[in-house]
ZAMARTOR-132382 format. One line per field, with one value per residue: residue number from 1; chain; x, y, z of N, C-alpha, C, O, CB in turn. Coordinates in Angstrom, 3 decimals, m for minus. Each point is the difference from the previous one (the first is absolute). Glycine has a CB too. Example, Ala and Ser with C-alpha at 12.3 -4.5 7.8 and 13.67 -1.06 7.14 Angstrom:
REM ZAMARTOR-132382
k	1, 2 $
c	A, A $
n.X	13.190, 1.542 $
n.Y	m5.690, 2.223 $
n.Z	7.800, m1.966 $
ca.X	m0.890, 0.820 $
ca.Y	1.190, 1.190 $
ca.Z	0.000, 0.060 $
c.X	0.900, m0.770 $
c.Y	1.200, 1.090 $
c.Z	0.000, 0.730 $
o.X	1.036, 0.509 $
o.Y	m0.019, 1.108 $
o.Z	0.665, 0.169 $
cb.X	m2.928, 0.675 $
cb.Y	m1.154, m1.736 $
cb.Z	0.581, m2.314 $
//
This chain:
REM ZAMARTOR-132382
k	1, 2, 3, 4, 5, 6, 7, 8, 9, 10, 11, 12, 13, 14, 15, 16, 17, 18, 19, 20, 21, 22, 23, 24, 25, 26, 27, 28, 29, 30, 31, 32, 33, 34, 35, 36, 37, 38, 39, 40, 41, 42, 43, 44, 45, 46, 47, 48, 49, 50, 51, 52, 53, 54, 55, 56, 57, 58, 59, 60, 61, 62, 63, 64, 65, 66, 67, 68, 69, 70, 71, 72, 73, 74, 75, 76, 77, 78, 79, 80, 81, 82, 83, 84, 85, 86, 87, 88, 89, 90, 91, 92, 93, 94, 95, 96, 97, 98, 99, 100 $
c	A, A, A, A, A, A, A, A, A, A, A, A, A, A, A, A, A, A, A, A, A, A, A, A, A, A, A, A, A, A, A, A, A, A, A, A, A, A, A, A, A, A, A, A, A, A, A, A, A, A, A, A, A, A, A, A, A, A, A, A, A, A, A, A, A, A, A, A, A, A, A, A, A, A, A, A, A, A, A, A, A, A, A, A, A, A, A, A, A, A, A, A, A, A, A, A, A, A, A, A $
n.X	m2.004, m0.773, m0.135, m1.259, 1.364, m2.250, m1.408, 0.978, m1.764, 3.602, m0.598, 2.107, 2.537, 0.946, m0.162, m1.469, m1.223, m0.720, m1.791, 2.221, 2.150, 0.070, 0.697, 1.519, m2.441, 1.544, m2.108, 1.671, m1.158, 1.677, 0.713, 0.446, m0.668, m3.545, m2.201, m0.001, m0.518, m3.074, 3.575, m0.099, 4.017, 1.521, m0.204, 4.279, m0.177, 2.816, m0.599, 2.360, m3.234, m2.173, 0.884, m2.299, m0.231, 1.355, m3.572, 0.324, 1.391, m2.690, m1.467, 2.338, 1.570, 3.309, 1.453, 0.466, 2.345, m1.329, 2.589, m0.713, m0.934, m0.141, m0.895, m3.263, 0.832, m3.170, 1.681, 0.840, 1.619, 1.004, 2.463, m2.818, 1.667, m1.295, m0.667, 0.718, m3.756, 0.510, m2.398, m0.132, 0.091, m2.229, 0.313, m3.056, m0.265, m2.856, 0.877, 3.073, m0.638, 3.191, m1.499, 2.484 $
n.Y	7.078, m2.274, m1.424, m2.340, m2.083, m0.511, m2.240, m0.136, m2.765, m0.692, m2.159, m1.249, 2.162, m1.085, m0.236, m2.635, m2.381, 2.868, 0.518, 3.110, 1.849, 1.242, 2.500, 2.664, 1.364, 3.635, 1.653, 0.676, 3.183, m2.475, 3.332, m0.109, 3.853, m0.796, m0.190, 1.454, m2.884, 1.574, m2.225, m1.182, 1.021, m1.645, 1.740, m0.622, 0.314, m0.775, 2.724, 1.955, 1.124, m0.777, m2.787, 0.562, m3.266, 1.702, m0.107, 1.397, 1.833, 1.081, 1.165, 2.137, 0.717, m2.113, 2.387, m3.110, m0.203, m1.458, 0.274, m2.174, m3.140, m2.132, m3.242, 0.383, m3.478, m0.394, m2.292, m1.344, 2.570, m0.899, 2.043, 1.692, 2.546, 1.353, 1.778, 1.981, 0.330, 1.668, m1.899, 1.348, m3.343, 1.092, m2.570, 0.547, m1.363, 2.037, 2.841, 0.383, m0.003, m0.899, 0.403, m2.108 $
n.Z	16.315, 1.928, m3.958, 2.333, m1.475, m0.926, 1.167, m3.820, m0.055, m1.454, m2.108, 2.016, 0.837, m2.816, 3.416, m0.095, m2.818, 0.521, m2.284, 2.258, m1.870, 3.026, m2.408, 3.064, m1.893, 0.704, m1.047, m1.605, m0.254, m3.609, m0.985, m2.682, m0.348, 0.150, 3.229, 4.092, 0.571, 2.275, 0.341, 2.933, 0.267, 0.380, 2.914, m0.933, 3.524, m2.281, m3.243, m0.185, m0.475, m0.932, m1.124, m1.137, m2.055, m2.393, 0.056, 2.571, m1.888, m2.127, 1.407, 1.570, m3.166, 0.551, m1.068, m2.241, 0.655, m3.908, 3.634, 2.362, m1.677, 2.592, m1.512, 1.494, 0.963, 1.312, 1.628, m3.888, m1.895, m2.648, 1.813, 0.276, m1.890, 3.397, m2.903, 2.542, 0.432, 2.037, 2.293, 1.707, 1.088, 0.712, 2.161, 0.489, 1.710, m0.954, 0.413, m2.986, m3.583, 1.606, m2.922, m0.587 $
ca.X	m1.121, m0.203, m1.256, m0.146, 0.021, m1.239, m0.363, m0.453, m0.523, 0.531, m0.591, 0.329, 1.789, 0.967, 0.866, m0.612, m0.947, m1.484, m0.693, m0.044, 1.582, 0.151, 1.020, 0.211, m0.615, m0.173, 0.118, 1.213, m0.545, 0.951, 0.156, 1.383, 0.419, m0.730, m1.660, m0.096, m0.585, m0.574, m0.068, 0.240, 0.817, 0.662, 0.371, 1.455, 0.464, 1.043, 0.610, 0.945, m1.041, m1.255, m0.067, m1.686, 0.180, 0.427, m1.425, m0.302, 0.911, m0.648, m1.461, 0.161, 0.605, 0.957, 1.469, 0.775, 1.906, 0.078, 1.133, 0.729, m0.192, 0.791, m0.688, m0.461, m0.106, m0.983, 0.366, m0.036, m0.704, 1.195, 0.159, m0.673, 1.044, m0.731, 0.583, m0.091, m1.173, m0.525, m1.438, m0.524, m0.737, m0.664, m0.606, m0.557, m0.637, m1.227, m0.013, 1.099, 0.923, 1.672, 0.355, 1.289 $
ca.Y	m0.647, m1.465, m0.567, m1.374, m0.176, m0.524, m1.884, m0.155, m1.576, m0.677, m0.941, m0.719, 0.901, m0.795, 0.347, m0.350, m0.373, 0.899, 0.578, 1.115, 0.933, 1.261, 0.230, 0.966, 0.810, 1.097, 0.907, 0.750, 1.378, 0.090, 1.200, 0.113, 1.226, 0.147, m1.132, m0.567, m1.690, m0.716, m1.527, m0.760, m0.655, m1.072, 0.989, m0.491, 0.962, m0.237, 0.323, 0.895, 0.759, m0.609, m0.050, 0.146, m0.402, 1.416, 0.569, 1.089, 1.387, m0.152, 1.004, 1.205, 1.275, 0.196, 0.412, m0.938, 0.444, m1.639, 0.016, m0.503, m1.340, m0.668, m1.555, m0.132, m1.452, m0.164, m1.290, m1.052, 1.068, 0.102, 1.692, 0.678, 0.854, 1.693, 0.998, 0.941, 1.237, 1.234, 0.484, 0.437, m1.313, 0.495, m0.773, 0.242, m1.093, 0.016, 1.542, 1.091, m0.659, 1.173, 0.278, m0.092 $
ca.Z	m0.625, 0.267, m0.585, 0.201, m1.107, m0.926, m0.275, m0.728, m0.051, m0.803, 0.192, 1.128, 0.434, m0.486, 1.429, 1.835, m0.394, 0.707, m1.305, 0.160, m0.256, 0.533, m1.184, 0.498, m1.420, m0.018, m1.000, m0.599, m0.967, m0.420, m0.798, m0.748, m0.695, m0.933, 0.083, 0.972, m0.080, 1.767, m0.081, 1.060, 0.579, 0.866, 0.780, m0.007, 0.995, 0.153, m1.064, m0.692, m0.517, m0.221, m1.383, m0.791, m0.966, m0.858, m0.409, 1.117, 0.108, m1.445, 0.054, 0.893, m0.076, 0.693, m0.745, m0.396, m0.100, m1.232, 0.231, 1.240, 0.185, 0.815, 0.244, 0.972, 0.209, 1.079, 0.795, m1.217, m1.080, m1.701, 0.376, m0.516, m0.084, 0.411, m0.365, 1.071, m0.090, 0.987, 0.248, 1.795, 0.630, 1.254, 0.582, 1.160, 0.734, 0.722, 0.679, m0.199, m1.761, m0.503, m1.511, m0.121 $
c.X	0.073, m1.290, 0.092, 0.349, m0.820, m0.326, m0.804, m0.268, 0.711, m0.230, 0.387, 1.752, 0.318, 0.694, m0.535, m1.134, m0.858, m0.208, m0.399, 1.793, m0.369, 1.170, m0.168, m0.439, m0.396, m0.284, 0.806, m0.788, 1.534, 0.365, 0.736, m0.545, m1.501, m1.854, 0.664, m1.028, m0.430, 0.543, 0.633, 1.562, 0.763, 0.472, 1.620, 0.481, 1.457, 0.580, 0.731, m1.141, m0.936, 0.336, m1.337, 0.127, 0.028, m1.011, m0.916, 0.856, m0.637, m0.802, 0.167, 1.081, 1.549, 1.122, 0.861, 1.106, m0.096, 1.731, 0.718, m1.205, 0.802, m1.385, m0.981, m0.232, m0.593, 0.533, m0.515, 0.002, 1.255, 0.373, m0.941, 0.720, m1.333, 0.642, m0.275, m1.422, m0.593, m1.579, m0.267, m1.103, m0.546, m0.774, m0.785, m0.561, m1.277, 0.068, 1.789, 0.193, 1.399, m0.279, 1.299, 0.171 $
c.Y	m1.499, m0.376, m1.711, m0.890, m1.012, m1.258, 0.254, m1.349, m0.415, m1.068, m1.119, 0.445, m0.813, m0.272, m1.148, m0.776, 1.164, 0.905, 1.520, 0.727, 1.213, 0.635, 1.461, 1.262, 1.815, 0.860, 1.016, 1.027, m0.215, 1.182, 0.550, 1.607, 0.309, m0.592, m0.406, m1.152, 0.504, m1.785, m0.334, m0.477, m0.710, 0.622, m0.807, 0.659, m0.131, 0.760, 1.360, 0.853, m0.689, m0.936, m0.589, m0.601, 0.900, 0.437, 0.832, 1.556, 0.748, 0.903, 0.884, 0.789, 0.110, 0.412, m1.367, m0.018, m1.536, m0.225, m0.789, m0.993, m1.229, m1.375, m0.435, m1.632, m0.176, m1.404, m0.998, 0.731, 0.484, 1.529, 1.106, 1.353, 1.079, 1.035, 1.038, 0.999, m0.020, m0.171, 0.378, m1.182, 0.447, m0.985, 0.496, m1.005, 0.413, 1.607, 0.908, m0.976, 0.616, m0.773, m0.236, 0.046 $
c.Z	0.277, m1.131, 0.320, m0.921, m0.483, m0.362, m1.134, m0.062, m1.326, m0.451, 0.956, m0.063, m0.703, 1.339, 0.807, m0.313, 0.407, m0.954, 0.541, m0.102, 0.571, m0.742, 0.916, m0.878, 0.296, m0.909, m0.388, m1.005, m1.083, m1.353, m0.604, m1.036, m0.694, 0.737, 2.013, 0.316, 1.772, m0.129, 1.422, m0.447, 0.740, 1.265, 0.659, 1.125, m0.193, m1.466, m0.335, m0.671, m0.485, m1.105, m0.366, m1.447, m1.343, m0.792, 0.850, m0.227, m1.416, 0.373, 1.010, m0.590, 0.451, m0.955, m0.042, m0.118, m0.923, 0.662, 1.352, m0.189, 0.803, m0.122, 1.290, m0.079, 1.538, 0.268, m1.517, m1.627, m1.071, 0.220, m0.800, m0.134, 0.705, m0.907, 0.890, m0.459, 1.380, 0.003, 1.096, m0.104, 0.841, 0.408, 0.566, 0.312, 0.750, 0.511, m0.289, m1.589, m0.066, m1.387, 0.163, m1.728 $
o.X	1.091, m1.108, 0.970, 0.599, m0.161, 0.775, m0.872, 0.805, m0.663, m0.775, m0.859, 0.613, m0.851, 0.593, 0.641, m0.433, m0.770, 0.790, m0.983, 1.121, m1.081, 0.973, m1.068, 0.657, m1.020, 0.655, 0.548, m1.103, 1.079, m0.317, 0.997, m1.114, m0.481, m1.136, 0.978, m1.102, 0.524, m0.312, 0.299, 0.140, m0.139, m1.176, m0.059, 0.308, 0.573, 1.210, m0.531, m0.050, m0.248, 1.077, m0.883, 1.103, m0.809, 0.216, m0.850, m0.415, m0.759, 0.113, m1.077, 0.187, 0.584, 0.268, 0.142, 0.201, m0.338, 0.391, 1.171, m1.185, 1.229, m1.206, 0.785, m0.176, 0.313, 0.924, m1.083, m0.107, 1.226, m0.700, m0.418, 0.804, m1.194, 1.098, m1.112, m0.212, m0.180, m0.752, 1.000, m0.689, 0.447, m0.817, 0.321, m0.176, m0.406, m0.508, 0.204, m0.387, 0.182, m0.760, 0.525, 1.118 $
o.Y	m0.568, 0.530, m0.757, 0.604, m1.139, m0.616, 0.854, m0.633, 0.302, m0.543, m0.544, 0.371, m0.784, m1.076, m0.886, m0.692, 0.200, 0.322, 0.618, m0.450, 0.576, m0.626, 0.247, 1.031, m0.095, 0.009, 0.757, m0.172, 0.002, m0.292, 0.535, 0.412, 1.115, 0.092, 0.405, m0.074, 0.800, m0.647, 0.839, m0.587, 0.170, 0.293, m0.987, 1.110, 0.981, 0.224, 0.892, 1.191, m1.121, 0.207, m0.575, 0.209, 0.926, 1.034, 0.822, 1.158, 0.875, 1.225, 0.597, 1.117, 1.041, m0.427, m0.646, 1.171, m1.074, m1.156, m0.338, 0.271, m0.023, m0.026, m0.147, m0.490, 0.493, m0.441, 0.459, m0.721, 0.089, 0.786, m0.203, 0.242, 0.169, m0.180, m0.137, 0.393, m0.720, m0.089, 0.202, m0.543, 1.021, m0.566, 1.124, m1.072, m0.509, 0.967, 1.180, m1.091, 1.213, m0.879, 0.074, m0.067 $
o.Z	0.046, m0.076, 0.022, m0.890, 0.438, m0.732, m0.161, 0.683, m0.992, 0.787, 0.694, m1.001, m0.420, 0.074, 0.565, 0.922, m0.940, m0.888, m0.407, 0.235, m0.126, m0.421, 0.559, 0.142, 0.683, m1.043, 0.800, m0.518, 0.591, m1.153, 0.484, 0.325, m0.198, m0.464, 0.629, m0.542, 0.775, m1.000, 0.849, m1.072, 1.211, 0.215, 0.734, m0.435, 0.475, m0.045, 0.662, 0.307, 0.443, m0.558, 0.635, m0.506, 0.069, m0.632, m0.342, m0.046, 0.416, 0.046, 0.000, 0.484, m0.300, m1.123, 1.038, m0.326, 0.499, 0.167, 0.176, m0.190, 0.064, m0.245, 0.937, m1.116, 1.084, m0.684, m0.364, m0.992, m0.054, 0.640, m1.140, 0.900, m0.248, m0.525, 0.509, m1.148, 0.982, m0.970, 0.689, m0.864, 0.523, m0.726, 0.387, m0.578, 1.045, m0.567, 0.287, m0.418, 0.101, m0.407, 1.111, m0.512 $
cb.X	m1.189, 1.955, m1.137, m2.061, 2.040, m0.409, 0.619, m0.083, m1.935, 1.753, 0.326, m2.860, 1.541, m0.415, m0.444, 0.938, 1.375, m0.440, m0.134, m3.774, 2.058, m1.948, 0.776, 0.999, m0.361, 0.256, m2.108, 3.088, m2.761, 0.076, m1.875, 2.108, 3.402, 3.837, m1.635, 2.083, 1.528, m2.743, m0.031, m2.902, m0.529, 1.929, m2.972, 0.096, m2.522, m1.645, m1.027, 2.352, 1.520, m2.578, 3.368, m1.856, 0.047, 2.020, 0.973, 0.081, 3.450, 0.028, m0.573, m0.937, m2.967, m1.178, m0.032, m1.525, 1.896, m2.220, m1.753, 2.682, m2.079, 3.088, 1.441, m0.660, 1.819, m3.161, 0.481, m1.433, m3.196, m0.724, 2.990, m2.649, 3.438, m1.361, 1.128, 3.226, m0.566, 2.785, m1.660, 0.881, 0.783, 0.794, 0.967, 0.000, 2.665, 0.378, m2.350, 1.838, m2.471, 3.314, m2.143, m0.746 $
cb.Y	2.355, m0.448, 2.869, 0.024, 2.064, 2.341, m2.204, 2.526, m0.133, 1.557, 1.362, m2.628, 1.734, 1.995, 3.703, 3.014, m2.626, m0.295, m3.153, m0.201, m1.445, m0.063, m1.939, m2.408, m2.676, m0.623, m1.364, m1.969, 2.322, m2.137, m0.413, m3.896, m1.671, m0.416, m2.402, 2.090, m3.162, 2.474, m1.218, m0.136, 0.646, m1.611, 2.199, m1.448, m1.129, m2.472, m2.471, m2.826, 2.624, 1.740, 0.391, 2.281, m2.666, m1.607, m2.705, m3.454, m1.952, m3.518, m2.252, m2.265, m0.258, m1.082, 3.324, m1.474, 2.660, 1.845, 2.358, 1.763, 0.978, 2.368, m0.444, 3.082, m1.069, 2.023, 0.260, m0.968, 1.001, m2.562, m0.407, m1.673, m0.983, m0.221, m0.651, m0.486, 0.480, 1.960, m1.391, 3.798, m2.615, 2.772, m2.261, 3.037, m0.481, m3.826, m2.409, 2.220, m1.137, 1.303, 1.625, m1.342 $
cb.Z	m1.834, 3.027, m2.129, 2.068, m0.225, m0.044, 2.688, m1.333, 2.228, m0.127, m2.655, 0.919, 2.765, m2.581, m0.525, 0.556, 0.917, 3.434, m0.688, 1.199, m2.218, 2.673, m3.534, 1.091, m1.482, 2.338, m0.415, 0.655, 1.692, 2.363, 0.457, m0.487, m0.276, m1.611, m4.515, 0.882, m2.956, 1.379, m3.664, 1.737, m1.976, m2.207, m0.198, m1.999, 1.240, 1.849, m1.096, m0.731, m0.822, 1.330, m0.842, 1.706, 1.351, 0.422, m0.812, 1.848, 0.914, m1.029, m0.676, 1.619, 0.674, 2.885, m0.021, m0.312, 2.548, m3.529, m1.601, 1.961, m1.959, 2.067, m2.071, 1.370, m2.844, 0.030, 3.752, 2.823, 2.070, m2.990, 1.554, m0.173, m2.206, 3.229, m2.600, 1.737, m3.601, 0.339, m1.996, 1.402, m0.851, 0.205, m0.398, 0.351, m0.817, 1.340, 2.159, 3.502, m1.867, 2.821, m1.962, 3.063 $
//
């Protein structure tokens, strides 16, 4: 699968000044026990897995483990605690989709 990536008009960069962003964004199917979401994602080729904010996991339904937990830290960013859950993902792009 190949996705382009998506221009958006911002108001002015912090980076470059310029008032355009390109963002690698993809559609995503996200599916938990109870509901399922359509939305747009960041697209990580380099990540371990997904992650999703815990009102998302929530309104679909994801299986939760309160039990396995770990710290996540972004480039300047205060820590944020993950908790482990289950869903199926599914990417497409138009003419094929996998699942995981």
């Amino acid at each position: 699968m190949r996705f382009p990536y998506q221009h958006y008009e911002i108001p002015i960069s912090p980076v470059d000044g310029s008032t355009d962003l390109y963002r690698p964004e993809i559609p995503l199917h996200l599916i938990g026990e109870s509901d399922e979401l359509f939305l747009f994602g960041l697209l990580d080729t380099g990540a371990d897995g997904v992650v999703i904010g815990r009102g998302i996991a929530e309104t679909i339904g994801a299986t939760l483990d309160e039990n396995v937990r770990w710290t996540l830290r972004g480039l300047n960013s205060s820590p944020v605690e993950a908790i482990l859950g289950l869903i199926d993902v599914e990417v497409m792009d138009g003419r094929e989709s996998a699942t995981w």
